[in-house]
C-alpha positions as CSV (number, residue, x, y, z in Angstrom):
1,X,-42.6,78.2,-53.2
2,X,-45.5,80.0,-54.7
3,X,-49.4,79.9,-53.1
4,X,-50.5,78.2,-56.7
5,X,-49.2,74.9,-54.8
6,X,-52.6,76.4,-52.6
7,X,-54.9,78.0,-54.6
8,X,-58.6,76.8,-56.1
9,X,-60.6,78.7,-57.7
10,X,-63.3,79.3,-54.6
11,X,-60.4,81.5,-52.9
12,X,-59.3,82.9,-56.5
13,X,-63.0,84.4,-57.1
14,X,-63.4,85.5,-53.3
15,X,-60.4,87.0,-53.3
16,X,-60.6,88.9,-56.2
17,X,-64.1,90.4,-54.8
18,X,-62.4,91.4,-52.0
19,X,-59.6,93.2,-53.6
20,X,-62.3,95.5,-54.8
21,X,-64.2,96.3,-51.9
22,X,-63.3,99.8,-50.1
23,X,-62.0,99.5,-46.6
24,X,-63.0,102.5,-43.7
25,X,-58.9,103.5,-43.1
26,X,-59.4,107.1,-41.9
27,X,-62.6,106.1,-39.6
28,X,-60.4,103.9,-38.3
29,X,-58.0,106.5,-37.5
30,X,-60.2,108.6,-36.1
31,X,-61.3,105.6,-33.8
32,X,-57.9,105.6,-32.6
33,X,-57.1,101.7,-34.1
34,X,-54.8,102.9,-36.7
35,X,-51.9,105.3,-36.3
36,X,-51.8,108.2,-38.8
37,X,-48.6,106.5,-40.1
38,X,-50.1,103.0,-40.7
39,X,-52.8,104.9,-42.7
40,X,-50.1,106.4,-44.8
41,X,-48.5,103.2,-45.2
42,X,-51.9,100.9,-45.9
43,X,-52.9,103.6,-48.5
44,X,-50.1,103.4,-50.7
45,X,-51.0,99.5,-50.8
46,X,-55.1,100.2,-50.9
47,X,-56.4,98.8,-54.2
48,X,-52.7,99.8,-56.1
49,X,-51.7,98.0,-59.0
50,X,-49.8,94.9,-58.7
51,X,-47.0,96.2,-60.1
52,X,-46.7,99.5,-57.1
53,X,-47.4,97.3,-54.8
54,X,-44.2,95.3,-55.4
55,X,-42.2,98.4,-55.7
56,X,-43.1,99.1,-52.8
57,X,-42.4,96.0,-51.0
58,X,-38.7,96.1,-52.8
59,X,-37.7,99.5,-51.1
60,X,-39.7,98.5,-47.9
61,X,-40.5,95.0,-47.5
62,X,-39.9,94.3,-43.8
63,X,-42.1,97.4,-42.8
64,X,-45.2,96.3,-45.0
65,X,-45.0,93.0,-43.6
66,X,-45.0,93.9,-39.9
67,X,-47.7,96.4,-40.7
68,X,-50.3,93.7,-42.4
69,X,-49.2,91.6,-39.3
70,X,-50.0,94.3,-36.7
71,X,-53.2,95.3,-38.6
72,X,-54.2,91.5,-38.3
73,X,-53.7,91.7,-34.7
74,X,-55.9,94.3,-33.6
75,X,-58.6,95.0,-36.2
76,X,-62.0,92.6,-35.5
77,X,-63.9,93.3,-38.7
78,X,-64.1,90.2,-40.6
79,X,-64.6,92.0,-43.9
80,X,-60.8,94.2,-42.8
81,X,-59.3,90.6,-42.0
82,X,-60.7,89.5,-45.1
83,X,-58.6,92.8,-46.6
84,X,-55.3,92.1,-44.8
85,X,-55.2,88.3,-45.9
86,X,-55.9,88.9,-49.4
87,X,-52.7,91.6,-49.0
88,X,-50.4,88.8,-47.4
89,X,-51.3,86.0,-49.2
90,X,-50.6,88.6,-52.4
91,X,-47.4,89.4,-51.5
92,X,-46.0,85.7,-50.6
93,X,-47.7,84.9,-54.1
94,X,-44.9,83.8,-56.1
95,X,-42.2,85.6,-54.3
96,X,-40.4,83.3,-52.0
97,X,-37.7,85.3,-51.0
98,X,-40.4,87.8,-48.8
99,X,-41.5,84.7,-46.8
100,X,-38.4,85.9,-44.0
101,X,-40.0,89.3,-44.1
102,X,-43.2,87.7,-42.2
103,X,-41.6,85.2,-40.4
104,X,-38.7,87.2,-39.0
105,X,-41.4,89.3,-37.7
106,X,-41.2,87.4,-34.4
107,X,-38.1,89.6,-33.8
108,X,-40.2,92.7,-32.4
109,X,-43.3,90.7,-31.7
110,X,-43.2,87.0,-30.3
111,X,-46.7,86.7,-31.1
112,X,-46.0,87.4,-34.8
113,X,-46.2,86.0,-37.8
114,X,-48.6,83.1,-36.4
115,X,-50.4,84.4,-33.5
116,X,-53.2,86.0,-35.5
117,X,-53.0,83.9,-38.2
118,X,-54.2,80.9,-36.0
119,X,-57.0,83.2,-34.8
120,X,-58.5,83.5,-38.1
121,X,-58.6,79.7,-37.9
122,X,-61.1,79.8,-35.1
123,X,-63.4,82.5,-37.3
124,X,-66.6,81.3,-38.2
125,X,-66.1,83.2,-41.7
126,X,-65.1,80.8,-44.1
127,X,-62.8,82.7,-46.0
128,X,-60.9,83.5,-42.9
129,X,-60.1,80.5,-42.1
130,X,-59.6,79.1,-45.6
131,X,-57.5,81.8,-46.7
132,X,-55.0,81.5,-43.3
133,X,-54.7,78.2,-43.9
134,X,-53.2,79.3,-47.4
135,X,-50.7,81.8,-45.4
136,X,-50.0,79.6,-42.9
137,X,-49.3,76.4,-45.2
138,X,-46.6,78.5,-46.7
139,X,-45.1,80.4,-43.8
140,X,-44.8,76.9,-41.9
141,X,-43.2,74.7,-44.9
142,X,-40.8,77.0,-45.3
143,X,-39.7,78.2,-41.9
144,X,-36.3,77.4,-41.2
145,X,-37.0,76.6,-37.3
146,X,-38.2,73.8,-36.6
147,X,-42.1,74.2,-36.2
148,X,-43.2,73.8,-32.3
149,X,-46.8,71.9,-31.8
150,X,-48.0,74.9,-30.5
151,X,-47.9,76.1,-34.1
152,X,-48.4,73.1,-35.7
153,X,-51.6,71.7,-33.7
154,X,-54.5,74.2,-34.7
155,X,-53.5,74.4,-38.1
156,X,-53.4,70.7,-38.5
157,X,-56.8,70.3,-37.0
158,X,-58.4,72.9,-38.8
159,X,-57.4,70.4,-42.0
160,X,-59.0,68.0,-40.3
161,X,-62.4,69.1,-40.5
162,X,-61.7,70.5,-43.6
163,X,-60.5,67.2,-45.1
164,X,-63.8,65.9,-44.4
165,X,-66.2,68.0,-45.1
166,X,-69.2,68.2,-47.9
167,X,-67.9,71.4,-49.7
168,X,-64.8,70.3,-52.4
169,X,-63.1,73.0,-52.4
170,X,-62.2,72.5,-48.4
171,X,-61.2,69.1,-49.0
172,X,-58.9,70.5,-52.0
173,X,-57.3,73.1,-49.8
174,X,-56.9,70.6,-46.8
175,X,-55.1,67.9,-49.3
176,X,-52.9,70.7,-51.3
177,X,-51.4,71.9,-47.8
178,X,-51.1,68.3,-46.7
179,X,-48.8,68.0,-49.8
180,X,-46.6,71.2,-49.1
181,X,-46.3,70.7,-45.6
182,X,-45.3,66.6,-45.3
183,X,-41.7,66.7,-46.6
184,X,-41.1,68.2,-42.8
185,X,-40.2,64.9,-40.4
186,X,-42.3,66.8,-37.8
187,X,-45.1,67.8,-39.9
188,X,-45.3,63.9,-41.2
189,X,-45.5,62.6,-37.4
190,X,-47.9,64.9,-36.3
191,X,-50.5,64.1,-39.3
192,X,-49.9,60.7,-38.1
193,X,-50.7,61.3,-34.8
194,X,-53.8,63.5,-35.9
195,X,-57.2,60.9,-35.7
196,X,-58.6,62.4,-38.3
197,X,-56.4,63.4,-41.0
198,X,-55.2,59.8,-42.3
199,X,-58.7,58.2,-42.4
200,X,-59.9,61.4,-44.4
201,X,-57.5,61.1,-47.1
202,X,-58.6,57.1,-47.1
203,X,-62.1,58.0,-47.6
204,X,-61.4,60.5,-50.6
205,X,-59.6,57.9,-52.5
206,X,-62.3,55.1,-51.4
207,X,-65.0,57.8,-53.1
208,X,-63.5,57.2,-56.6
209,X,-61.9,61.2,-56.9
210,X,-60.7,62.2,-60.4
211,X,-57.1,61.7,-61.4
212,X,-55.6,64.6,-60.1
213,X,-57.1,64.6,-56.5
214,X,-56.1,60.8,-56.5
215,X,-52.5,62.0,-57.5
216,X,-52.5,64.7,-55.1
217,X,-53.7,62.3,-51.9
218,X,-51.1,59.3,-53.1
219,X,-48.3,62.2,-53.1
220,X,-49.7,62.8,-49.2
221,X,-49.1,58.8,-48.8
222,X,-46.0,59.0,-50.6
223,X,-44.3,61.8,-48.4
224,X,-46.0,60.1,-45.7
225,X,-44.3,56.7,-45.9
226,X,-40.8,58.1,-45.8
227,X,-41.5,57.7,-41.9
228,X,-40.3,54.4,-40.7
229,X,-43.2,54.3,-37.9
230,X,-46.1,55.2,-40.6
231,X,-44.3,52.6,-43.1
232,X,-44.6,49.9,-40.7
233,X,-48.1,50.5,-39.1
234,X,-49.8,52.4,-42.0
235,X,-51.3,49.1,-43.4
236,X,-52.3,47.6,-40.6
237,X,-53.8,50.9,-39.5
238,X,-56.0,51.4,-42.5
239,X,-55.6,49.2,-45.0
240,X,-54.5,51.4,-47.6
241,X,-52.4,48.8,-49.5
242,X,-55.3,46.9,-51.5
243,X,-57.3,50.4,-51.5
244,X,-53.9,52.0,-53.1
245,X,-53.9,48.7,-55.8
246,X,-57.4,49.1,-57.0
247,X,-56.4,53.0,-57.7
248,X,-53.5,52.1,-59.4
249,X,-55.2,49.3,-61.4
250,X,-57.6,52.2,-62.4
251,X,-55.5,55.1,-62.8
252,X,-55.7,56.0,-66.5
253,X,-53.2,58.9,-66.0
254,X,-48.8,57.6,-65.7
255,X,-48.4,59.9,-63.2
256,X,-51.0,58.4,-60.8
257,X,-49.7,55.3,-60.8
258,X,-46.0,56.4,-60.4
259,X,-46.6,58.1,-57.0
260,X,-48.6,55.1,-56.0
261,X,-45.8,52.6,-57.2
262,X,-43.2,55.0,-55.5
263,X,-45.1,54.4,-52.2
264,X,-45.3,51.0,-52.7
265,X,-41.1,50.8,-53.0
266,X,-41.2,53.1,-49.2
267,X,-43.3,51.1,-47.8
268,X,-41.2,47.6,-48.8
269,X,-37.9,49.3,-48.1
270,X,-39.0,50.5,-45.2
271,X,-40.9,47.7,-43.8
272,X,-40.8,44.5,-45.7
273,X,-42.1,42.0,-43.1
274,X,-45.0,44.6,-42.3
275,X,-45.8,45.1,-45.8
276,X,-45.2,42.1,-48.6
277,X,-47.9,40.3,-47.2
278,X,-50.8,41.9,-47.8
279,X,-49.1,43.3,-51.2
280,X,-49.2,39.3,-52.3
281,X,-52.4,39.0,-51.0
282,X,-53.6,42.3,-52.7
283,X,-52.3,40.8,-56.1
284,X,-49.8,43.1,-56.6
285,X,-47.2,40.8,-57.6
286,X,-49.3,40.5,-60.8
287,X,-50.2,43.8,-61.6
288,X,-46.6,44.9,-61.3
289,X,-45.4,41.9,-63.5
290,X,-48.2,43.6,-66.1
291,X,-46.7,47.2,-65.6
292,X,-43.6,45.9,-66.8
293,X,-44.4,45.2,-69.9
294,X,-45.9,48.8,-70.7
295,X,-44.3,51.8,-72.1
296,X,-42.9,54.5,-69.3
297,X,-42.6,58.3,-70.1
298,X,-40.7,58.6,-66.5
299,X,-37.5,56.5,-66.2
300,X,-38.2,56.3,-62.1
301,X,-41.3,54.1,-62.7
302,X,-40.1,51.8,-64.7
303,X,-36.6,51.6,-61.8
304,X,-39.6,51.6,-58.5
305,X,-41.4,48.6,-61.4
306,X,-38.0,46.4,-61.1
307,X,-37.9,46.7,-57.2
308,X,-41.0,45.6,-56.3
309,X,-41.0,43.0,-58.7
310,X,-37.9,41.6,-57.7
311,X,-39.0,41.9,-53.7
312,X,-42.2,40.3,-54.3
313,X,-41.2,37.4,-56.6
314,X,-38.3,36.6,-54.0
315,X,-41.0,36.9,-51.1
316,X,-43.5,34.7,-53.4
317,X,-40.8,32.1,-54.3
318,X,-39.9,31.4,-51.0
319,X,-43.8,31.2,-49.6
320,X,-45.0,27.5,-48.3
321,X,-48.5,26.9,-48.8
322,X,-49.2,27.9,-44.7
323,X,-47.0,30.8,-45.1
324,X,-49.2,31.8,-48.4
325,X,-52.1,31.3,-45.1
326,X,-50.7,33.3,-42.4
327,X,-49.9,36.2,-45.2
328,X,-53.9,36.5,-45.8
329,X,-54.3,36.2,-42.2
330,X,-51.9,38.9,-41.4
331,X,-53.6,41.4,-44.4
332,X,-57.0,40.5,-42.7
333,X,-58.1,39.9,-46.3
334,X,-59.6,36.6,-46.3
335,X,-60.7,34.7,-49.3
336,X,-61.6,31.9,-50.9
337,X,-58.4,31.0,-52.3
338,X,-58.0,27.2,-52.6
339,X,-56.1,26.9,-49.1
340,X,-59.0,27.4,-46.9
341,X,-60.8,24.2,-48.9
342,X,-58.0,21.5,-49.3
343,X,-58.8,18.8,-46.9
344,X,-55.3,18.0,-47.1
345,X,-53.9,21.6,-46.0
346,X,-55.9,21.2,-43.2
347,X,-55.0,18.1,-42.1
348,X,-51.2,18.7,-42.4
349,X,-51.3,22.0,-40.8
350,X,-54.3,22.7,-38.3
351,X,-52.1,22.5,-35.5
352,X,-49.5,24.9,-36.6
353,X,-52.3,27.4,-35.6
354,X,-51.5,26.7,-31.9
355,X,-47.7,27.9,-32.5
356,X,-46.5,30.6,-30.7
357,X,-49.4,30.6,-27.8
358,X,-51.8,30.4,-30.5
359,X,-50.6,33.7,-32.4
360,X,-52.4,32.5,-36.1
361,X,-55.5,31.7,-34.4
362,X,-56.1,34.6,-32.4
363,X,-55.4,36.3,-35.3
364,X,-58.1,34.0,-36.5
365,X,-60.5,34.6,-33.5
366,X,-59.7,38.9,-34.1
367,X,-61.2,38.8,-37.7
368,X,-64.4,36.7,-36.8
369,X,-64.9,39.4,-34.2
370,X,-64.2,42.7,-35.8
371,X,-64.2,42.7,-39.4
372,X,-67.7,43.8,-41.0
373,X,-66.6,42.1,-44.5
374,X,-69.4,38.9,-45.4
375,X,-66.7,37.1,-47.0
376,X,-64.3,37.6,-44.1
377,X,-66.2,36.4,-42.0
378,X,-67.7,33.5,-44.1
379,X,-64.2,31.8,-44.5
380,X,-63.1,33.0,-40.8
381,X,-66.0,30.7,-39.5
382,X,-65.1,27.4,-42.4
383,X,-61.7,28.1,-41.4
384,X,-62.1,27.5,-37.4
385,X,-64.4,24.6,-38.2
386,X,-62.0,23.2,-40.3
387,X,-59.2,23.1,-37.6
388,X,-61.6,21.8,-35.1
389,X,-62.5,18.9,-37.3
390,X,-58.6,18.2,-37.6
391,X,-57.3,19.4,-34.3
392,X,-58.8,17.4,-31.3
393,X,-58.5,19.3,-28.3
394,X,-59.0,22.4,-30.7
395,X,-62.6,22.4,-29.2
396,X,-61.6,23.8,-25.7
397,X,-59.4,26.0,-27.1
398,X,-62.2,28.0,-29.3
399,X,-63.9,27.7,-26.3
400,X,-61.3,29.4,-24.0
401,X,-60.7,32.4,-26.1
402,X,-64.2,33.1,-26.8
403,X,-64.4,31.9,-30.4
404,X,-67.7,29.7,-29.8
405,X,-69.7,32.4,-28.8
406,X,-69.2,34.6,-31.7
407,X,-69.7,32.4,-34.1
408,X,-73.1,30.9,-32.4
409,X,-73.9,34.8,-33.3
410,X,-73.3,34.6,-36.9
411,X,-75.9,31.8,-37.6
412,X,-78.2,35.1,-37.3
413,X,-75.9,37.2,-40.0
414,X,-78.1,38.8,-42.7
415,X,-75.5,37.0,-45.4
416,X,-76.6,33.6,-46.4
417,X,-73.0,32.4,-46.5
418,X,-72.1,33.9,-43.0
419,X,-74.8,31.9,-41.4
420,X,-74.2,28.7,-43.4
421,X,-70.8,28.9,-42.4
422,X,-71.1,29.6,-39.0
423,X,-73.8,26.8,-38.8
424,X,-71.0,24.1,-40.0
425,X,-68.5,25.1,-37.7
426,X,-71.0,25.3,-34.6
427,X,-71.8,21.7,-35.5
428,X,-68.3,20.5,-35.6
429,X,-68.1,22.4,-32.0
430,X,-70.9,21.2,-30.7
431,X,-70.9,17.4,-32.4
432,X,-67.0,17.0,-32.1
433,X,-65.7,14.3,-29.3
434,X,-63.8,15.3,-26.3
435,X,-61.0,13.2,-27.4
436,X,-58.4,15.1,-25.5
437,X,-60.2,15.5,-22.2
């Protein structure tokens, strides 16, 4: 592992800068904060070529690493802590065999490697915090123990408000150590237990990103979905298969689409029933039957291609036209697709709403009340006056679970369709007999 998995050109420049800038060793000495032999030591390192610098860490690795460490630990100066990261995060760089040379640094000081590294994360200095986030990203995906979330916590939510702030280059950093940190089981279950981390990598791919950074966050979802909890509840969670579709569909680079593909196949391994619905609903059955056709550079994508087409078709082939219905209820991606006008649909299947103490018409009731979508709600409110125009008693029952109400409040919707909608069906409520009473 090498810190270009981490790296953009903000903490490139910065770094550089501070390479150059002098640091007060011997007044420091004199102040009593650094031991005449940790001056020797940091001078040998001070502004040295690359190349002396990794001679020295050959003959005396472990001793240069404890000594950044302990230097970290007890100097306050941002500008010095600024110093001492740039000299760790140099020596990891591209060396992956001196990662044990920090971390084993525990051994004669439980409060090393991390202790002052997660410090640095509470810094109001910028480049503190970004460029221990770097260190830490590669100290903590490759540490052989498994990480406590006493480690894992403050590091996770310092991505968090990185991954959604204004300044790119804090959203790159906070999506590149997603990345190198999520092929750990523990690491993927606490991002999903994070509020904030999830919903931040939705809303970069929702904000049209370039092809790399929409690469970069499918990989997240990717590593992400190889958890059997996150495959199962991810889409119902935040909706990320039609958002994931509509990338794909626009991806103009292979690799883009491959990792979204791939995640596609983890999430219908993993969790058909959870899953194939709203990827039929989505239109993904198409698209996939269109990628098919197309000419593949990488032989997995055309193998993850196959799958999905074969699970969808099977799933489509067996749908009747109510369970084509309850699949669009279930995505909570209404339309108007032709069920929701057939007289005939209605008639025949109206009361299969009730099944199940009601289970497809709460579902129903749930998207009239909380979705924020026009058309959602337009064809919510046809569809509940269109199984109280074919369900008798189906009057009390809206009545019981609160469904009148709401949609009495969408006559006043700013959309023209919502409130024409709503309008019908509060009609049919209001004007329908009380057959069954």
């Amino acid at each position: 592992m090498s810190l270009s998995l981490v790296s953009n050109s903000y903490l490139d420049d910065h770094s550089s800068k501070i390479r150059a800038k002098p640091v007060p060793w011997e007044a420091y000495q004199r102040a009593g904060l650094v031991t005449s032999d940790e001056l020797t030591l940091i001078k040998k390192v001070d502004r040295q070529p690359r190349a002396k610098i990794d001679n020295l860490f050959l003959s005396d690795g472990p001793t240069y690493a404890q000594l950044y460490l302990r230097l970290l630990k007890k100097l306050q100066r941002a500008d010095t802590q600024q110093f001492i990261l740039v000299l760790i995060a140099d020596a990891l760089a591209d060396h992956e065999e001196r990662i044990k040379l920090f971390t084993s640094a525990s051994e004669t000081d439980s409060e090393l490697p991390y202790g002052p590294l997660q410090r640095m994360l509470e810094s109001q200095d910028d480049f503190l915090q970004m460029k221990a986030v770097q260190i830490l990203t590669i100290l903590l995906s490759a540490d052989p123990a498994p990480i406590q979330p006493q480690r894992l916590q403050p590091f996770l939510n310092t991505l968090a408000t990185f991954i959604s702030h204004a300044l790119p280059h804090k959203r790159d950093i906070a999506v590149q150590c997603l990345e190198a940190i999520l092929p750990r089981p523990e690491c993927r279950k606490a991002v999903w237990a994070n509020p904030s981390l999830i919903p931040g990598l939705v809303e970069i791919l929702k904000q049209n990103p370039g092809p790399q950074m929409s690469y970069q966050v499918g990989f997240c979802f990717w590593l992400l979905t190889f958890q059997q909890e996150i495959a199962e509840q991810i889409d119902k969670k935040f909706d990320i298969i039609p958002l994931l579709t509509t990338v794909a569909q626009n991806a103009v680079k292979e690799k883009v689409i491959r990792v979204i593909i791939a995640t596609f196949r983890n999430l219908v391994a993993k969790a058909p029933a959870a899953n194939l619905p709203s990827m039929l609903v989505a239109q993904l059955l198409p698209f996939v039957k269109n990628l098919g056709t197309r000419k593949w550079t990488d032989e997995d994508i055309v193998e993850d291609v196959q799958y999905l087409r074969e699970e969808l078709n099977a799933r489509f082939e067996s749908l009747t036209t109510y369970d084509e219905y309850t699949s669009e209820l279930l995505s909570g991606h209404l339309s108007w697709s032709p069920v929701h006008e057939s007289d005939m649909f209605w008639k025949e299947n109206a009361p299969k709403l009730n099944d199940k103490d009601y289970e497809q018409l709460r579902l129903l009731i749930r998207l009239l009340q909380e979705s924020s979508d026009p058309t959602v709600l337009a064809v919510a409110a046809h569809d509940l006056g269109q199984y109280v125009k074919h369900y008798e008693r189906g009057k009390i029952i809206l009545t019981d679970l609160g469904a009148k109400t709401r949609v009495m409040e969408l006559m006043a919707h700013p959309n023209p369709d919502v409130r024409y909608q709503a309008l019908i069906s509060v009609q049919r409520l209001v004007s329908h007999p009380w057959a069954a009473v």
